[in-house]
VOTILUM-165476 format. One line per 5 residues: number of its first residue (from 1); their letters; for each residue x, y, z of C-alpha. Coordinates in steps of 0.02 Angstrom, whole numbers. Last residue first. Layout:
# residues N
NUM	a	X:Y:Z ~ ...;
***
This chain:
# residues 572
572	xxxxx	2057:-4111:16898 ~ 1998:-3984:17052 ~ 1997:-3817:16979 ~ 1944:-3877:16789 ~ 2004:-3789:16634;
567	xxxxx	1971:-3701:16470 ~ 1832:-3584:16605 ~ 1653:-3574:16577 ~ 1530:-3443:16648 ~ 1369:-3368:16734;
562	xxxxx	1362:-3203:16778 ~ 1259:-3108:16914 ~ 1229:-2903:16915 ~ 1161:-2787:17043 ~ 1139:-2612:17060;
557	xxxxx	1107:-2512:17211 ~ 1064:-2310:17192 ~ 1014:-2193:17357 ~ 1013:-2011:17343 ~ 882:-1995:17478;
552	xxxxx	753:-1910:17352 ~ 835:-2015:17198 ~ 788:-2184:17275 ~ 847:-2290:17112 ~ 834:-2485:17119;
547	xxxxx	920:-2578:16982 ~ 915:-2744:16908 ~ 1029:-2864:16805 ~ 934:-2996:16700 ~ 973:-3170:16769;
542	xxxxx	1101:-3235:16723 ~ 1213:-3149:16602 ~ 1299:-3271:16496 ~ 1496:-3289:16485 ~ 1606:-3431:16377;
537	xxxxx	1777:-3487:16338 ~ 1849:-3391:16514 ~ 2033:-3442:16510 ~ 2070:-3252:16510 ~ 1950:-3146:16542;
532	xxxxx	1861:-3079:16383 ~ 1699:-3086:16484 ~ 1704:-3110:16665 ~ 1637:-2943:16712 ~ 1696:-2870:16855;
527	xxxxx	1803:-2720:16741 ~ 1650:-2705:16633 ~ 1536:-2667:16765 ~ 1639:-2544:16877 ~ 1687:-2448:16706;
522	xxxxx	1496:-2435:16646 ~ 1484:-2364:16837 ~ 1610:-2235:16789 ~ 1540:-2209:16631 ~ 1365:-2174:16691;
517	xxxxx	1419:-2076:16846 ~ 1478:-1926:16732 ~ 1452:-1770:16853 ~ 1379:-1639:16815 ~ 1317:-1715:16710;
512	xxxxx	1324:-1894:16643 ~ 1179:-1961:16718 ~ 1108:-2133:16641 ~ 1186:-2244:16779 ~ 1154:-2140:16916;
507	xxxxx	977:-2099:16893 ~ 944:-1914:16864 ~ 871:-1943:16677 ~ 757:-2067:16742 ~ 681:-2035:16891;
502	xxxxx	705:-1849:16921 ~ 712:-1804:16730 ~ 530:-1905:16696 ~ 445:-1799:16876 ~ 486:-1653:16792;
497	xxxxx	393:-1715:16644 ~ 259:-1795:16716 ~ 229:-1648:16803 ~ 259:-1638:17017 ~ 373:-1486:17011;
492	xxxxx	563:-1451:17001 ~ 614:-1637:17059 ~ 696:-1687:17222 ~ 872:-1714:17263 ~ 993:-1791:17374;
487	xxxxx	1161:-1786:17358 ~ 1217:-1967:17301 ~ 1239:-2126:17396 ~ 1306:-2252:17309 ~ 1266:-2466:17308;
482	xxxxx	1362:-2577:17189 ~ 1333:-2774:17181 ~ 1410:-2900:17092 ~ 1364:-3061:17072 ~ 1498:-3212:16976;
477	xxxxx	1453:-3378:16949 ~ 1555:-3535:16900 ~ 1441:-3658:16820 ~ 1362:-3803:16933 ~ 1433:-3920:16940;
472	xxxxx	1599:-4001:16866 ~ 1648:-4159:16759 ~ 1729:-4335:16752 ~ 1581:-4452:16828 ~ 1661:-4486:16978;
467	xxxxx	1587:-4634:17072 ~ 1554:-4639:17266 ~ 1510:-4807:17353 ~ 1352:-4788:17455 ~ 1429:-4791:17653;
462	xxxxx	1560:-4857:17738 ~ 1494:-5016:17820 ~ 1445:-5083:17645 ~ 1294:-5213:17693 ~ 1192:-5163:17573;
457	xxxxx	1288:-5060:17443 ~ 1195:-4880:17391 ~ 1270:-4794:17235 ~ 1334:-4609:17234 ~ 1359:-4535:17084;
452	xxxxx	1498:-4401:17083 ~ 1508:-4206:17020 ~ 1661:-4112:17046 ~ 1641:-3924:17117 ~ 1589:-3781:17013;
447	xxxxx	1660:-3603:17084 ~ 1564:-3465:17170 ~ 1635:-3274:17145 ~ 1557:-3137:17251 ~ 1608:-2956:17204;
442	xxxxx	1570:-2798:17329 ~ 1558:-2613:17266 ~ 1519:-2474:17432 ~ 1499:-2319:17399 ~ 1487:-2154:17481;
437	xxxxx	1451:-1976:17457 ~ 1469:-2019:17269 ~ 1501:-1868:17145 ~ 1604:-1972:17046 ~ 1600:-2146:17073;
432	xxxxx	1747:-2236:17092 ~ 1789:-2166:17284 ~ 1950:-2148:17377 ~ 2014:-2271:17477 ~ 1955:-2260:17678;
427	xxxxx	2084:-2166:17756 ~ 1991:-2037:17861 ~ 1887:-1883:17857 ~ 1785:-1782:18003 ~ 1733:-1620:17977;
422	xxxxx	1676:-1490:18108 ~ 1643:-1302:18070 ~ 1582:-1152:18168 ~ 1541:-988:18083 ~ 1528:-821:18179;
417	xxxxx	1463:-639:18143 ~ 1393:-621:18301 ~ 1220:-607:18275 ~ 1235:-711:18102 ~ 1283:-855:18189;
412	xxxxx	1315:-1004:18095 ~ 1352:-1186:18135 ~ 1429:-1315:18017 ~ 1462:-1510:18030 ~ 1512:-1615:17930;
407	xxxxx	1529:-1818:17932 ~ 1607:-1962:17838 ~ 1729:-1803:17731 ~ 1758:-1850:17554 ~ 1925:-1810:17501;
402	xxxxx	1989:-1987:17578 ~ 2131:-1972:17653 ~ 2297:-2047:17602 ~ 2369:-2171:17708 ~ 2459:-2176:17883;
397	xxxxx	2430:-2024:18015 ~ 2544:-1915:18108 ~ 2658:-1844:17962 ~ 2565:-1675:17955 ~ 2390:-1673:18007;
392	xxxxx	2404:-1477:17989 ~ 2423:-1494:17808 ~ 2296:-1621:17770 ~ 2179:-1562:17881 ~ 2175:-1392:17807;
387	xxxxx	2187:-1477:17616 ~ 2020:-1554:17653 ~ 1943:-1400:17734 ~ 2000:-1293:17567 ~ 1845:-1266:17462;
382	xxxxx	1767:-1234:17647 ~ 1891:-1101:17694 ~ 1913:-988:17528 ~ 1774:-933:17440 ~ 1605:-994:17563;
377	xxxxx	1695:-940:17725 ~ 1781:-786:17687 ~ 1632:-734:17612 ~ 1516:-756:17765 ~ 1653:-700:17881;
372	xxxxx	1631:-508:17791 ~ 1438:-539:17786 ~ 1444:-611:17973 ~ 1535:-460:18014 ~ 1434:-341:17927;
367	xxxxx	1442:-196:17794 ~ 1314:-81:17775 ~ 1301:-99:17942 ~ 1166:62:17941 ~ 1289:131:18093;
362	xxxxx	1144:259:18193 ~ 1200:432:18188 ~ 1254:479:18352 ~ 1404:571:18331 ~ 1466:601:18155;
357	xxxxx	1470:415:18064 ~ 1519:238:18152 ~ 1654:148:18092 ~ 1660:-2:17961 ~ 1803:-103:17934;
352	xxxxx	1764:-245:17956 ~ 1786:-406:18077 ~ 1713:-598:18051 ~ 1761:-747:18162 ~ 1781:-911:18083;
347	xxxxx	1774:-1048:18215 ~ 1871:-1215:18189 ~ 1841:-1417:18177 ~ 1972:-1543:18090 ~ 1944:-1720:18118;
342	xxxxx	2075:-1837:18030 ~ 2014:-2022:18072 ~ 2143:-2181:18028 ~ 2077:-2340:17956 ~ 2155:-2503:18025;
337	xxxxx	1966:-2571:18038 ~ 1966:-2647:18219 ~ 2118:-2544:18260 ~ 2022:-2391:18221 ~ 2162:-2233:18230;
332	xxxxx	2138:-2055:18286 ~ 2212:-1879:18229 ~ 2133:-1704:18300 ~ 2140:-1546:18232 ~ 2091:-1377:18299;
327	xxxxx	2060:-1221:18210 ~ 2035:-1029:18297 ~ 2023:-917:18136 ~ 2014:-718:18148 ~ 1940:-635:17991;
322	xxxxx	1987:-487:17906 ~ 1886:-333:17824 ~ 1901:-173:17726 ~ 2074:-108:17739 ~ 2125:-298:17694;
317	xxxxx	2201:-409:17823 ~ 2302:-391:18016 ~ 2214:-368:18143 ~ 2159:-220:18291 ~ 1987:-242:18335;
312	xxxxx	1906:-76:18418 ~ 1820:0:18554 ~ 1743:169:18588 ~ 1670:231:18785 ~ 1591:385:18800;
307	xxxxx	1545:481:18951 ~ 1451:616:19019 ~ 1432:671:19204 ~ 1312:791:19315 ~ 1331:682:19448;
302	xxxxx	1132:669:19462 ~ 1103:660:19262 ~ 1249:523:19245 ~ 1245:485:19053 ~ 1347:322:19004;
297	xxxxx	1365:302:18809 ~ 1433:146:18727 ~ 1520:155:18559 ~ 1584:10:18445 ~ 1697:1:18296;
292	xxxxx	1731:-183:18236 ~ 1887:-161:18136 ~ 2064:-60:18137 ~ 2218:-120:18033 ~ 2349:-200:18066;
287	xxxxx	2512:-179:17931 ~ 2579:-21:18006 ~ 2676:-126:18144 ~ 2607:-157:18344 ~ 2682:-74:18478;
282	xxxxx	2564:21:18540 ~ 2624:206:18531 ~ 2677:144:18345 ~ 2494:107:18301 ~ 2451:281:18333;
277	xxxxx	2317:340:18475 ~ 2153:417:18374 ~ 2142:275:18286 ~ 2096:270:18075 ~ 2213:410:18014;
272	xxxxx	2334:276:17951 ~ 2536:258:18010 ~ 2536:376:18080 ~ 2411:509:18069 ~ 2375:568:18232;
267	xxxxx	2361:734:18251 ~ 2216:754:18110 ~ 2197:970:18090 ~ 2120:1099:18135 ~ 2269:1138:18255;
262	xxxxx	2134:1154:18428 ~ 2078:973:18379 ~ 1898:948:18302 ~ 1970:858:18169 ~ 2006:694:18256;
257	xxxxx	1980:534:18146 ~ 1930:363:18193 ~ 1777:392:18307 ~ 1752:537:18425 ~ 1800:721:18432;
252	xxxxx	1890:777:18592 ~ 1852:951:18604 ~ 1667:934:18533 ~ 1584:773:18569 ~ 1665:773:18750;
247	xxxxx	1660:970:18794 ~ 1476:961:18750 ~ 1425:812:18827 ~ 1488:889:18974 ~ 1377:1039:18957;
242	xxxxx	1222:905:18938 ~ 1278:831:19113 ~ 1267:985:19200 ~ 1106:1064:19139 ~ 1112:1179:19031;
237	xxxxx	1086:1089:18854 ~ 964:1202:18773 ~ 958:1385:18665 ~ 853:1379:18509 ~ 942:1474:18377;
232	xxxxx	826:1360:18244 ~ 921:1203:18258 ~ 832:1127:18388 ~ 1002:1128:18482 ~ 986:976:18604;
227	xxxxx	1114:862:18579 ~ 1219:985:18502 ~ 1244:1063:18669 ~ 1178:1250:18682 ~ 1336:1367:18671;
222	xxxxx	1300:1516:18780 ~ 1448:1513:18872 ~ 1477:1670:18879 ~ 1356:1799:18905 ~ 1216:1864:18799;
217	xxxxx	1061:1778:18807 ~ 1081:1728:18991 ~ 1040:1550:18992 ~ 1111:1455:19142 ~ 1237:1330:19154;
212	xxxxx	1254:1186:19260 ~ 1425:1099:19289 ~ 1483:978:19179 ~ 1593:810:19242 ~ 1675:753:19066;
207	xxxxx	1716:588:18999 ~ 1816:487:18868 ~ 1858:321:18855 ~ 1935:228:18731 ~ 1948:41:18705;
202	xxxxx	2081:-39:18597 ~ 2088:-239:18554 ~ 2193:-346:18505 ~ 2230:-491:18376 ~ 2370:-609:18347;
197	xxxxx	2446:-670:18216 ~ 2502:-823:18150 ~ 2617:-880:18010 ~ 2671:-960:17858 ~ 2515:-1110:17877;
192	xxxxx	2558:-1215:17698 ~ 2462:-1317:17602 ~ 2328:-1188:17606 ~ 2292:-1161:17431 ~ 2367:-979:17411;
187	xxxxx	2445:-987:17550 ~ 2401:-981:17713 ~ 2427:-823:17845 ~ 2298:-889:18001 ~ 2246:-719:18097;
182	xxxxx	2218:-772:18281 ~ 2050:-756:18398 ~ 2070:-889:18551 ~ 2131:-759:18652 ~ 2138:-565:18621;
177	xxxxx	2285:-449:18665 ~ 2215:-263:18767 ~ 2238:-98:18754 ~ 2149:7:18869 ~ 2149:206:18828;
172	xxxxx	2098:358:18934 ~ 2030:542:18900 ~ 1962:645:19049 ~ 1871:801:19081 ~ 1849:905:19244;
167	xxxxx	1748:1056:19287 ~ 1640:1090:19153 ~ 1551:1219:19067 ~ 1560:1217:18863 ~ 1617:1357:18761;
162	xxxxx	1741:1439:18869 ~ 1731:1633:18848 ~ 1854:1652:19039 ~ 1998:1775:18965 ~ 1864:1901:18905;
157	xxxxx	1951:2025:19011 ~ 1780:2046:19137 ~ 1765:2196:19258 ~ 1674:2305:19130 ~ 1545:2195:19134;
152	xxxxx	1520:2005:19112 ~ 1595:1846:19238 ~ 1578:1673:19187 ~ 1573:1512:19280 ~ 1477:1591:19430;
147	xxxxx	1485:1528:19597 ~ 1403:1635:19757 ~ 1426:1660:19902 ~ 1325:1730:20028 ~ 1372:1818:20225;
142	xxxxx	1257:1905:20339 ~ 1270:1994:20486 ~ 1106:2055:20586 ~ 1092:2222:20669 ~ 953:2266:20803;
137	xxxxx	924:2125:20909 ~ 1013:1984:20794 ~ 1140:1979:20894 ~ 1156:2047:21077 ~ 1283:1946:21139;
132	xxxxx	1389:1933:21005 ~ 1432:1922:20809 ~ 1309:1767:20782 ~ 1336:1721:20597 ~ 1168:1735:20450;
127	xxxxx	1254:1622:20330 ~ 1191:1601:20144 ~ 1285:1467:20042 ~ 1338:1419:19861 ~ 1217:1520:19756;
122	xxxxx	1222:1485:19577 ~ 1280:1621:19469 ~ 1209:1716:19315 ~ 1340:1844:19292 ~ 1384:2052:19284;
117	xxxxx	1522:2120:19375 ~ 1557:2333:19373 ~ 1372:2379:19272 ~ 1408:2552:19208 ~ 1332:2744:19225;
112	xxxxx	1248:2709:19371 ~ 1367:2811:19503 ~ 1419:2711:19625 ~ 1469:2596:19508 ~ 1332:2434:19457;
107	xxxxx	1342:2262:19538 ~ 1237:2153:19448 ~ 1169:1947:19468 ~ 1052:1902:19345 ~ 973:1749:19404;
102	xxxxx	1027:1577:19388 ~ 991:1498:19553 ~ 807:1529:19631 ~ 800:1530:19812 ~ 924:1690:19800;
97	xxxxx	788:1815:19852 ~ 696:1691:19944 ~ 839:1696:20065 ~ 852:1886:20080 ~ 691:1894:20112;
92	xxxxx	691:1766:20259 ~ 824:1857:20343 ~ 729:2019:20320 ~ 572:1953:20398 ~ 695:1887:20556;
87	xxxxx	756:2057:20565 ~ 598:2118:20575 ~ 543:1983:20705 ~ 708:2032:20795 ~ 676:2227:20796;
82	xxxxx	504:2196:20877 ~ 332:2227:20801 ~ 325:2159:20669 ~ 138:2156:20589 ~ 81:2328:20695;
77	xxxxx	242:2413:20640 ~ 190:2381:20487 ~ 198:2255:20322 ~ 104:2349:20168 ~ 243:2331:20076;
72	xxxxx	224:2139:20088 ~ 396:2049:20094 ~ 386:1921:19945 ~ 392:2069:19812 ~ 259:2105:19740;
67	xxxxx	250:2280:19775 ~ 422:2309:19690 ~ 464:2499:19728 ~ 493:2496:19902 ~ 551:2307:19898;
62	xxxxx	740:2362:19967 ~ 809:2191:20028 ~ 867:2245:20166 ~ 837:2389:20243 ~ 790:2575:20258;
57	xxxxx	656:2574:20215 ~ 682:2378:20173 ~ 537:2335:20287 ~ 418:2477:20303 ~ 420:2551:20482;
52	xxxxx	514:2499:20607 ~ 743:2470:20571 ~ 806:2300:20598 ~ 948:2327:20503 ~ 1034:2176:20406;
47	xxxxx	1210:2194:20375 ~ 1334:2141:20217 ~ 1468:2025:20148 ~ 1429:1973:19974 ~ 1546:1840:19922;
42	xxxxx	1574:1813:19747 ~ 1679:1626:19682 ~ 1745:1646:19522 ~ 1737:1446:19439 ~ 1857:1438:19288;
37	xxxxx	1854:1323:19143 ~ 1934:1196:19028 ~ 2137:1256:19066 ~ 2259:1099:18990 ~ 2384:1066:19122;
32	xxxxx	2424:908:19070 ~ 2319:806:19228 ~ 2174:956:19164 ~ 2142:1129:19232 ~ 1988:1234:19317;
27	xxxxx	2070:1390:19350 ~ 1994:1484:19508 ~ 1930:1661:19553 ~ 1938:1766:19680 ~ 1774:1916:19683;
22	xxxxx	1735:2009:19834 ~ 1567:2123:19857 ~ 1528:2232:20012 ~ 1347:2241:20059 ~ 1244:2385:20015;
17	xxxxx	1119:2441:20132 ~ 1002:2397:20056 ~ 1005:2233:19937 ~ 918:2266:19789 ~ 780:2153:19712;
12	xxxxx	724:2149:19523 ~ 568:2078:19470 ~ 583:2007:19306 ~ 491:1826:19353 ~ 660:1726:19317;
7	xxxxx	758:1812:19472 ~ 827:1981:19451 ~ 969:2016:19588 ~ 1055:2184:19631 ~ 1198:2259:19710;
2	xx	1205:2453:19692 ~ 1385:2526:19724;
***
């Protein structure tokens, strides 16, 4: 039974005599018992004669017919000339003749007509034992195994045809609740908070340990990883590490849905097809949904290992996106001013529903967080801040708050698909002018006093004597003054006419769009003014009134003075 070896160059080497050839083999299985490979291990058990004349003739390895083989042909009794040098030689030979793994191991019957074992193994050891006394003299023992995932020939049952060479595989899951990320249920315009929920998160490992496998054209497994197909029949992905990328992108399938499973079909498919665990297994009901999708690859080239690690956000909202809310609110009182401070501050957090394609393809984000937490943001937080810190101020403050917030605050990450917001309102009363950041309207009223002649007395020890002459000075006057602070603004270019709608048109007092300042400060005005008042007889506006307009800082002050008569004295 010929036993021969053809290394990478084509040269063929028989060993001579012919050793004797065992094959056991071994299941490679899985914690469930799943089979992903077997390892046959062949051990060649043989003698080395140390025979003069040619080496190999009789000997081994047999290089009669292969003059380049790395014993020269031409080697004499003159070049070793002792049976240990020879068997020494042959030693070596049979060494180099297994130096290179991934050769096409045969063992053909005795009689030629079929190949018994055929496989491209790698070699696990070469021993050369002592036996006695007198070894290596005249007859040398030797010993090789070999490993070989797959096993060809007419000794083969075609039980072994895995696709992918590996030793172990494994699939994992870490589930995980959240802090500081919640789901805030409001209604409709957030005067109520119905409930709270929680968010989690599910990681998923999965990894493979490959062993090397080499190309043999025609046995199994000849499946080049998909890595590294070049798509034209081109046959890649032996080593280790690309055979257990293999297993993992193949048997396991990655992302939300599992097709590549032995059925053909999605396993898991309660309550959604979107995890490859269901929902039930983890407790949680069929409203959450899955978000954030990420994927981390670890390749260990050495250790021959492949893994991939997937993680997602588990919440409750739309199929499409949600967004976690952390919110904070704190109540403080000025004794100095009696006012009482409602600050309200909170980070948006953005999730969606987007998962990465078939393995590999970059995500295009399409769709991000900060896009998804963007939206949320702009239609349905910030119109609502005010009624937020309303509602979760509850009964612990005195007044009504003013809509306007004193300060704001907001901080966006785009990176992270955050937004950060702080607002600050209180109890001052509520504004006049619509539109107004702030205002401030003050009234000073001076009353006439009596009005007396004084006429020096020499001699008087108490003074000129004081004569009332039966009437008042001066007039009663009345100033107002309003200051606002609008949003500021600037004008569309630097034209006469641009410049016209910014100073004039824009101007708090002539603006009635969008909001209608005019009227309201037409309302201020008429309500201080003394006219029609009763017991007023008469009302003159003294001096002119003036204004002073900043409209780039938003700034407007007006101010007013009347002077008037009333049917009756204060003091007579």
């Amino acid at each position: 039974m010929p036993v021969t070896y053809t290394k990478k160059d084509d040269v063929t080497r028989q060993i001579v005599p012919t050793p004797m050839v065992s094959v056991s083999k071994e299941l490679d299985k899985l914690g469930d018992g799943t089979i992903v490979g077997a390892r046959y291990t062949i051990e060649l058990t043989g003698k080395l004669l140390a025979t003069k004349g040619f080496i190999g003739e009789p000997g081994s390895p047999d290089t009669r017919n292969n003059p380049s083989s790395s014993l020269s042909s031409n080697a004499t009794v003159a070049d070793i000339n002792t049976y240990q040098g020879a068997l020494v030689a042959k030693q070596k030979a049979l060494r180099e003749m297994f130096a290179e793994e991934g050769g096409k191991f045969v063992v053909t019957s005795w009689d030629g007509s079929s190949n018994e074992i055929t496989c491209y193994p790698r070699l696990v050891s070469i021993q050369f034992p002592s036996r006695d006394g007198v070894s290596w003299v005249n007859v040398c023992d030797y010993t090789i195994s070999l490993e070989a995932d797959y096993i060809d020939g007419a000794w083969n049952t075609n039980e072994d045809e895995f696709d992918w060479a590996i030793s172990s595989a494994a699939e994992t899951f870490d589930f995980n609740e959240q802090d500081g990320e919640f789901i805030f249920a409001w209604n409709a315009d957030r005067t109520s908070l119905d409930s709270i929920g929680k968010t989690f998160t599910l990681s998923r490992t999965v990894s493979a340990v490959g062993k090397k496998r080499f190309d043999d054209s025609t046995a199994k497994p000849d499946t080049p990883s998909p890595l590294l197909d070049d798509g034209a029949g081109g046959k890649g992905g032996g080593e280790a590490w690309q055979q257990a990328s293999g297993y993992v992108l193949t048997a396991y399938g990655l992302g939300y849905e599992r097709t590549n499973l032995a059925d053909g079909a999605d396993a898991f498919n309660y309550p959604t097809n979107d995890l490859p665990l269901p929902l039930a297994f983890l407790g949680l009901p069929d409203y959450y949904n899955v978000y954030n999708h990420k994927r981390n690859v670890s390749v260990d080239r050495a250790g021959g290992s492949y893994q991939i690690t997937e993680e997602w956000v588990l919440a409750s909202g739309t199929t499409t996106n949600s967004v976690s809310e952390d919110t904070n609110v704190s109540i403080s009182t000025n004794q100095d001013s009696g006012l009482t401070q409602v600050s309200i501050n909170g980070t948006l957090k953005g999730f969606n529903g987007n998962k990465y394609p078939t393995p590999f393809t970059v995500d295009p984000h399409s769709v991000s967080n900060y896009s998804v937490v963007t939206s949320h943001w702009e239609d349905t937080v910030r119109p609502k801040v005010y009624q937020m810190a309303k509602t979760l101020a509850g009964n612990d403050y005195y007044g009504i708050l003013h809509p306007k917030p004193m300060t704001t605050s907001v901080t966006k990450n785009p990176g992270q698909g955050t937004i950060g917001f702080d607002y600050a309102f209180d109890t001052r009363p509520a504004n006049c002018v619509p539109g107004a950041l702030m205002e401030a309207i003050t009234v000073n009223d001076s009353a006439p006093g009596q009005t007396i002649v004084e006429t020096p007395v020499i001699g008087r020890i108490l003074g000129p004597v004081m004569q009332n002459m039966g009437t008042q000075s001066p007039t009663w006057v009345r100033t107002l003054t309003i200051d606002i602070t609008m949003s500021g603004i600037a004008p569309a270019d630097c034209g006469a006419d641009a410049i016209g709608v910014w100073l004039v048109d824009m101007k708090p007092s002539n603006r009635t769009t969008p909001y209608n300042t005019k009227n309201a400060l037409e309302a201020i005005i008429k309500g201080a003014a003394p006219h029609g008042k009763p017991g007023v007889t008469k009302a003159y506006t003294v001096p002119s009134p003036a204004e002073t307009w900043d409209p780039k800082n938003g700034k407007y002050t007006y101010n007013i003075t009347w002077n008037y008569e009333i049917n009756q004295s204060k003091y007579y």
